[in-house]
C-alpha positions in Angstrom: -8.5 -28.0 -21.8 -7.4 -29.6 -18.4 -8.0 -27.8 -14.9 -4.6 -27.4 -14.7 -4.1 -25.4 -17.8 -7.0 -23.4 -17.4 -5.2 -22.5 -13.4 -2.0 -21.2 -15.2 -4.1 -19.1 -17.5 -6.4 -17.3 -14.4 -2.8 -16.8 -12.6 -1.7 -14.8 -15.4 -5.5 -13.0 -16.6 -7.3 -12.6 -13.3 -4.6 -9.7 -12.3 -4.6 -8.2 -15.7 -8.6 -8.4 -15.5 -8.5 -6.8 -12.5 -6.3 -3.8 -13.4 -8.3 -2.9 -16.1 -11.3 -2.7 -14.4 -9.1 -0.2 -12.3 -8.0 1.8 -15.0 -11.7 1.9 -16.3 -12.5 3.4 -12.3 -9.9 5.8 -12.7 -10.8 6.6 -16.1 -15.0 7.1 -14.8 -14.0 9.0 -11.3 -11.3 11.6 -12.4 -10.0 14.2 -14.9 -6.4 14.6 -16.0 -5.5 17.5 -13.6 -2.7 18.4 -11.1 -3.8 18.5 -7.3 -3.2 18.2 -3.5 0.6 16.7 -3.6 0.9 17.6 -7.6 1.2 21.0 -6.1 4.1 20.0 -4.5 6.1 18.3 -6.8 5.4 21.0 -9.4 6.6 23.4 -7.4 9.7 21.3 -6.3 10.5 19.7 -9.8 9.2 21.6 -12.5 9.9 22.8 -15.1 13.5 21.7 -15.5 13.4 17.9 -14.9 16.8 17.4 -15.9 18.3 19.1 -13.6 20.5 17.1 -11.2 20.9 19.3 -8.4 17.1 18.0 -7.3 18.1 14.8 -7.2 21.3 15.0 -5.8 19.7 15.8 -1.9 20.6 14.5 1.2 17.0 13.3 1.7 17.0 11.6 -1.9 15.8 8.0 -0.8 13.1 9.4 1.1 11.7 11.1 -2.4 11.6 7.7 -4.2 14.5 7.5 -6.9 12.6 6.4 -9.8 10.0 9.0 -9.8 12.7 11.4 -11.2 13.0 8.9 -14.2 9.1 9.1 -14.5 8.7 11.9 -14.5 11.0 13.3 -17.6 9.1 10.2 -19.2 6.2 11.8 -18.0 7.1 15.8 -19.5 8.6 14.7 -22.6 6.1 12.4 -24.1 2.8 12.9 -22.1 3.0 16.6 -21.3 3.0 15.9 -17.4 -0.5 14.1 -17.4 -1.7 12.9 -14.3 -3.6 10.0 -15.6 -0.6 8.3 -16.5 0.8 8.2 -13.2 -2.6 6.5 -12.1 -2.1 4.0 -14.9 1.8 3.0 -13.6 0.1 2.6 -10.4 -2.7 0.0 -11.5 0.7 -1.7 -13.5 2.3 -1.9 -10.2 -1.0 -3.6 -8.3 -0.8 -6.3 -11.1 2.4 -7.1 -10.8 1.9 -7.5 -7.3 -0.9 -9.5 -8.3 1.2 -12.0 -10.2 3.8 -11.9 -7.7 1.2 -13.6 -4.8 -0.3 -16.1 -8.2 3.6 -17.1 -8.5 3.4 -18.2 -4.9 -0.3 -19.7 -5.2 0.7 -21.9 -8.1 4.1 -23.0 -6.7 2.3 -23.9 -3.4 -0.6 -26.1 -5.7 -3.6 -23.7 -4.3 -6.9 -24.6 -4.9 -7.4 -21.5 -7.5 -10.7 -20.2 -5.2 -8.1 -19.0 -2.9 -6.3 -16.9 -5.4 -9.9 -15.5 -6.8 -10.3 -14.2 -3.0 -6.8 -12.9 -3.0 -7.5 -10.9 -6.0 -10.7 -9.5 -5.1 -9.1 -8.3 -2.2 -6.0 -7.1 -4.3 -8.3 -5.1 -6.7 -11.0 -3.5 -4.3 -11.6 -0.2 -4.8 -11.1 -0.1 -0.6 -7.7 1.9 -1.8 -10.0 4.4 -4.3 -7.8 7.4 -3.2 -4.5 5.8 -3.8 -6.1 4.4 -7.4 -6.7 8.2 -7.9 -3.5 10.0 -6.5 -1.3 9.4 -9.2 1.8 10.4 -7.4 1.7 7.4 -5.2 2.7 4.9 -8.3 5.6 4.0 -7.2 4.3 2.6 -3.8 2.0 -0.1 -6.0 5.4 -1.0 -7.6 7.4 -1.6 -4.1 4.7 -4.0 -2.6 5.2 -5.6 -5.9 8.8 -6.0 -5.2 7.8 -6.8 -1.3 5.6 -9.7 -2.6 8.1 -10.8 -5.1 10.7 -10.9 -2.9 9.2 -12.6 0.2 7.5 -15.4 -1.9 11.5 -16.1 -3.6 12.5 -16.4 -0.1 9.9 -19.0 0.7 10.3 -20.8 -2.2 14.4 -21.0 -0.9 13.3 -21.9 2.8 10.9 -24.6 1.4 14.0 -26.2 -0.6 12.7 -25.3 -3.7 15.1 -23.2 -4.7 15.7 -21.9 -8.6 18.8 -20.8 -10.6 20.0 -17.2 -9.2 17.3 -16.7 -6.5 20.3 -16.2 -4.2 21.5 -13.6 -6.3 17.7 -11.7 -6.6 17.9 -12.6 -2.5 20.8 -9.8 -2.2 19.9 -8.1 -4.9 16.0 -7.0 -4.3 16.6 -5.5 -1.3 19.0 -2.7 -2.6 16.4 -2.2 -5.5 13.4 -2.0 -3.6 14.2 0.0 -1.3 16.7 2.5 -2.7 14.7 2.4 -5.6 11.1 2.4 -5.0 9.9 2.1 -1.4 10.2 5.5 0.1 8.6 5.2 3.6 7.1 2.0 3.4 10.9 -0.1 3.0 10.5 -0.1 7.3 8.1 -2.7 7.4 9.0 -4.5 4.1 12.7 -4.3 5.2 11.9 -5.5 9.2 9.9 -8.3 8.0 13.0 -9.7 5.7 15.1 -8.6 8.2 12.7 -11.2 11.1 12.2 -14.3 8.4 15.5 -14.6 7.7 17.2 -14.6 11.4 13.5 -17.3 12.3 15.6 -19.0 8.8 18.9 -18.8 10.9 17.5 -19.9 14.3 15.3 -23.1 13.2 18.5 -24.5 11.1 20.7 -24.1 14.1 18.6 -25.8 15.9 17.8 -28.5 13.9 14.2 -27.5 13.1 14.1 -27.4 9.4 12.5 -30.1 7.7 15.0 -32.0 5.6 18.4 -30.8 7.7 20.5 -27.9 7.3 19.9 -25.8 3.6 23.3 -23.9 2.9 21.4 -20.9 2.6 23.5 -18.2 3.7 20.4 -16.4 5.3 23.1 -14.1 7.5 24.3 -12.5 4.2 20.1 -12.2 3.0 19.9 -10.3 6.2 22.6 -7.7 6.2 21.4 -6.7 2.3 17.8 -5.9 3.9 19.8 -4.3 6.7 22.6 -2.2 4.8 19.8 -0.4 2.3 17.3 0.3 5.2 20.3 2.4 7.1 21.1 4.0 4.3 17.1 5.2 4.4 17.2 5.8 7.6 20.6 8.2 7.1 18.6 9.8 4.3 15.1 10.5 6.6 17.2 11.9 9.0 17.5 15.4 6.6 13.8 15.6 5.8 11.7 18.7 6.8 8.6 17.2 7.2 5.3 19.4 6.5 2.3 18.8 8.3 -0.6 20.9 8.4 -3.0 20.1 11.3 -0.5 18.5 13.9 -0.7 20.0 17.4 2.9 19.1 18.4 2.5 17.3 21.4 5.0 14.3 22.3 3.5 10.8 22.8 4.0 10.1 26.3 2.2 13.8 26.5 -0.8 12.5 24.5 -0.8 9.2 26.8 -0.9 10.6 29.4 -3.9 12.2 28.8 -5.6 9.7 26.9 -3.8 6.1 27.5 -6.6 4.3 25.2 -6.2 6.6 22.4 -3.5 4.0 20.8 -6.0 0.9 21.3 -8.8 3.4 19.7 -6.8 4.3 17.0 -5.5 0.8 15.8 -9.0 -0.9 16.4 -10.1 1.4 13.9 -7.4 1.0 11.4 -8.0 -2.9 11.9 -11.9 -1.9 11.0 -11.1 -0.5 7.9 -9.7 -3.1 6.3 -12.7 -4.8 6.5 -15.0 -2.7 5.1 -13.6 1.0 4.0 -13.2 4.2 6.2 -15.5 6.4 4.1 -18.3 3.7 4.7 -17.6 3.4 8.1 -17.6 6.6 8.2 -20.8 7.2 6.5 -22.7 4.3 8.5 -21.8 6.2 12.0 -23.1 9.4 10.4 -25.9 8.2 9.7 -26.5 6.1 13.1 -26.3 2.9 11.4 -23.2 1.8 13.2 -21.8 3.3 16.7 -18.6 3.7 17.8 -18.2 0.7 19.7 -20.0 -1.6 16.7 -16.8 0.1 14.3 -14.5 -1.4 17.6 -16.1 -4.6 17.4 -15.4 -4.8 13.7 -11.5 -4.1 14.7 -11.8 -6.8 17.2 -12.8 -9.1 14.8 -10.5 -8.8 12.0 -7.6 -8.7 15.6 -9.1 -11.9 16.1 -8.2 -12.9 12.6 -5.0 -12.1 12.9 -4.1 -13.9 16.3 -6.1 -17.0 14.7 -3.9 -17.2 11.7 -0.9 -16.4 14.0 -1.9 -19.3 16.4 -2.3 -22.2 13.3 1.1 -21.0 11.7 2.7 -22.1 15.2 -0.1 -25.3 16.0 -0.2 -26.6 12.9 3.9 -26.0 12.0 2.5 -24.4 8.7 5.9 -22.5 8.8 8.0 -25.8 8.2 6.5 -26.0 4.7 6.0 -22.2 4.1 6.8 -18.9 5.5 5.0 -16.2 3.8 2.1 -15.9 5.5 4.1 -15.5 8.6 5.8 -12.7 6.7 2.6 -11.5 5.6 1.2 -11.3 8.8 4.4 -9.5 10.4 4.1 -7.0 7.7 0.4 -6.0 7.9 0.5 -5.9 11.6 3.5 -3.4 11.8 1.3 -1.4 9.4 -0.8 -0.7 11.5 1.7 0.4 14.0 3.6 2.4 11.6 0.6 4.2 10.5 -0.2 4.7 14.6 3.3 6.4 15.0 3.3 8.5 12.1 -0.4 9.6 12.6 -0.6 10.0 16.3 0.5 13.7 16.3 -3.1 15.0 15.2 -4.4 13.3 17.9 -7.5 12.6 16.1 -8.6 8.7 16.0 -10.7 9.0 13.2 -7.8 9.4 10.9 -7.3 5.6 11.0 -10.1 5.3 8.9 -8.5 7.4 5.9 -8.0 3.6 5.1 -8.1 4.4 1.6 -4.7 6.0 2.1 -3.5 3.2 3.7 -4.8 -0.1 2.3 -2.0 -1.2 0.5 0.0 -1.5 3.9 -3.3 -2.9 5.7 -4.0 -5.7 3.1 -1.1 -7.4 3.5 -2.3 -9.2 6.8 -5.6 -10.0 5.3 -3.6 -11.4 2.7 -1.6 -13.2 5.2 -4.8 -14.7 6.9 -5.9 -15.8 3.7 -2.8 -18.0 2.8 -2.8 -19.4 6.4 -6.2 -21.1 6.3 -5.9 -22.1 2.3 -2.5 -24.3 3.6 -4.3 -25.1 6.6 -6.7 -26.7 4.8 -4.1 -28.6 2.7 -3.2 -30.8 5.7 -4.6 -33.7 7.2 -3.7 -33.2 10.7 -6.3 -30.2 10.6 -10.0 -31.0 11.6 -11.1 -30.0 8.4 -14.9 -28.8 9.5 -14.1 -27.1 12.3 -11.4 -24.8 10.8 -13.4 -24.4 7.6 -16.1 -23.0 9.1 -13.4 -20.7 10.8 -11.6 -19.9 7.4 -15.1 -19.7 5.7 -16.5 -17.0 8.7 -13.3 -15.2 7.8 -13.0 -15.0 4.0 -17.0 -15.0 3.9 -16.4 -11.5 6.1 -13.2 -10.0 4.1 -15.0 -10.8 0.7 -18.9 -9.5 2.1 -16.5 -6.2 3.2 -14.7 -5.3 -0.1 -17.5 -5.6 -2.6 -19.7 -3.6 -0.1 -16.7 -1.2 -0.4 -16.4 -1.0 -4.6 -20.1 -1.3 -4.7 -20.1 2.2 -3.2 -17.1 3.3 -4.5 -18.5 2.7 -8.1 -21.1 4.8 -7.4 -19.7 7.4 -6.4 -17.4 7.4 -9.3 -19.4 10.1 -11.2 -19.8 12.6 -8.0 -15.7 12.3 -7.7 -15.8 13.0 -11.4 -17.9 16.0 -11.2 -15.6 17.1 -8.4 -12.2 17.1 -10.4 -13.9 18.6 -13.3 -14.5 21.9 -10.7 -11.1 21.3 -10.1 -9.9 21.7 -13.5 -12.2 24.5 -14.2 -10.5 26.7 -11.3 -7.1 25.4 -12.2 -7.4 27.1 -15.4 -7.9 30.4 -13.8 -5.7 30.4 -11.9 -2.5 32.0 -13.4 -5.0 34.6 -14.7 -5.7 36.4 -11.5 -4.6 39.5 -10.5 -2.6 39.6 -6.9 -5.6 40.6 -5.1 -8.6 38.4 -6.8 -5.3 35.7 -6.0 -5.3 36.5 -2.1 -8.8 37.1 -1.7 -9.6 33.6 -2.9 -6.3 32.0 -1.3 -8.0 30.4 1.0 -10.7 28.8 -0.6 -8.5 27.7 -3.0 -6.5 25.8 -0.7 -9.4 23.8 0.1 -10.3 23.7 -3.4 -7.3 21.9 -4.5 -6.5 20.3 -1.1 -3.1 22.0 -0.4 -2.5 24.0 2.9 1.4 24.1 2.9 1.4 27.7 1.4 -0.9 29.2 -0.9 1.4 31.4 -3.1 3.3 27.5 -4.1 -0.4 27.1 -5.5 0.1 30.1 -7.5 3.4 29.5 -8.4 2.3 25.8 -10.2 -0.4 26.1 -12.2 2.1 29.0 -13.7 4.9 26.7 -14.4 2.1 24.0 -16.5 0.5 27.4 -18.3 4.2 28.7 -19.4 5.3 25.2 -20.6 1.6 23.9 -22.2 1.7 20.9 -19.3 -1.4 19.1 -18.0 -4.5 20.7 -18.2 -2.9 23.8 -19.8 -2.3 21.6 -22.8 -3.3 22.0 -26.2 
């Protein structure tokens, strides 16, 4: 069997490989049982799934579209299980998975770049996404956001394929009235960015082979149309945060003008190796505050490196995703910044966990820049290869020291749900006052502080209709 045959064949198995060593995490840390935003949604959805006055809301984009689908899929044939949600999830990282090997193979990748891709792709650096189920559908947008971004480099490069100009107008409206919920803002802006750079260089002459045809203006306004009609749909949400003091950002700045820098440094950090480490390490006095800084500093230095050689080296003339990549994880981190800033509390940058799948996409970015780097003679091969290697060496050192710990605490997390599932099952059993004695403790218990009686309310609706743990 030739090398290149045995390539195509890791493109496709590597991803699936790596999702079912997910699913066998999942399957080793957790128990089938409804919690923290579960509460929610049973409360909001349940038990009548078919009913169309919940979907038909003024804030319906903003509560992800297909989840309605799921979840009658979900009730009628799997009784509202939990660990099926996690499962879609883990589908939706491979897919993404084979969305970035598309792009590897097309771009003639030496296939040790893809095997660091992946092993970033599946760390267990995002364990609390992997475990909360109700985040699926966010696996299956950055799917889309790969998928779509590499079709667009592929049409920039010249290499262009029967109907990508159709899936060019068409993936935008899907993606993000579809699937995307919150995260379409940087998925959409980055599209939204490559495709007026597409417009510029051609006007100006600056494409390599001459002018494409592409009509990149029309590419744009189908980003642009579906994020307004997000935006329009935001605007009716009634948001519910428990913990937020409620003070303006210029208010916060005021008072603490490096807070932001803080904040971001952090988030940068925990890419690199995850929050609950990093969290653990300056517990334990193995790492100060200003060492977990430095490690922020260092993957910012990443970034501005790989920003740096995509302009030096022209790596955009021949391929535009990892500019795209790059744009997307680094308005991430702002995002995260401008959605987290009101509890005032920099150490929820490192709830990285949470976060990851927005954060990885500039590592993946950085990663593609110095793999095409390397491709081209006019790069002095042994001084940027000791760059890329410092790099990769770092992001790859950082995720397996992450899932190394993460696997073992797989059986701890397990032990943890299993309590969870034991007081979920009394639950609809106690009286009002053994209920409001023990509200608050059960709160904590099943991580919900937006109203205990919703708690209550629940774990009634699975008892009455035999649902999730409830079933027989």
């Amino acid at each position: 069997m030739n090398r290149e045959r045995i390539n195509r064949i890791l493109y496709w198995m590597l991803p699936v490989i790596g999702g079912v060593l997910c699913v066998l995490y999942v399957a080793s840390a957790t128990c089938d049982v409804v919690y923290s935003d579960y509460i929610r949604l049973v409360f909001s959805y349940l038990p009548d799934v078919y009913d169309i006055k919940k979907f038909l809301v003024p804030d319906v984009l903003t509560r992800v579209p297909i989840n309605y689908l799921e979840r009658i899929i979900n009730v009628e044939l799997f009784g509202y299980s939990i660990f099926f949600e996690r499962v879609l999830g883990i589908v939706g990282l491979t897919l993404a998975g084979w969305a970035l090997g598309m792009y590897c193979k097309s771009r003639r990748l030496p296939i040790f770049w893809f095997i660091l891709l992946m092993a970033v792709m599946f760390s267990l650096n995002k364990w609390e996404m992997l475990i909360n189920g109700s985040g699926w559908s966010h696996f299956l947008a950055f799917a889309g956001f790969y998928y779509h971004e590499a079709v667009l480099d592929r049409v920039w490069a010249g290499n262009e394929k029967q109907y990508d100009r159709i899936r060019l107008c068409v993936l935008p409206w899907v993606v993000i009235l579809l699937t995307a919920g919150p995260y379409c803002a940087s998925y959409a802006s980055v599209i939204i960015l490559a495709c007026g750079f597409c417009m510029i260089m051609e006007c100006k002459g600056l494409r390599p082979g001459g002018r494409s045809g592409q009509p990149y203006l029309r590419y744009l306004l189908c980003a642009l149309l579906p994020l307004l009609l997000y935006i329009l749909s935001n605007a009716f949400v009634v948001e519910e945060y428990a913990g937020a003091t409620g003070r303006p950002l210029w208010v916060i700045l005021m008072d603490n003008p490096t807070f932001p820098i803080r904040f971001i440094l952090k988030s940068l950090a925990g890419i690199l190796v995850g929050g609950e480490e990093l969290q653990t390490l300056m517990a334990n006095g193995e790492l100060s505050n200003k060492g977990c800084y430095f490690l922020g500093m260092f993957v910012g230095l990443g970034y501005l490196t790989a920003l740096w050689m995509n302009f030096r080296f022209r790596i955009w003339e021949r391929s535009i995703m990892p500019l795209m990549l790059l744009a997307g994880g680094g308005m991430n981190h702002l995002l995260v910044f401008m959605t987290r800033y009101i509890f005032e509390k920099e150490e929820y940058a490192l709830n990285s966990s949470r976060y990851t799948l927005q954060f990885q996409v500039g590592i993946f970015g950085i990663i593609l820049t110095f793999a095409l780097a390397m491709q081209m003679k006019e790069v002095v091969k042994r001084l940027y290869g000791m760059l890329a290697a410092l790099f990769c060496v770092a992001f790859l050192w950082g995720n397996v020291y992450t899932t190394y710990h993460e696997v073992d605490k797989a059986k701890y997390r397990k032990e943890r749900f299993e309590q969870i599932k034991a007081r979920a099952l009394e639950v609809p059993g106690m009286t009002d006052e053994e209920f409001a004695a023990q509200a608050d403790d059960l709160a904590d218990e099943f991580e919900y502080w937006n109203g205990h009686e919703r708690i209550r309310k629940a774990y009634q609706i699975l008892e009455e209709n035999n649902w999730n743990v409830f079933r027989d």
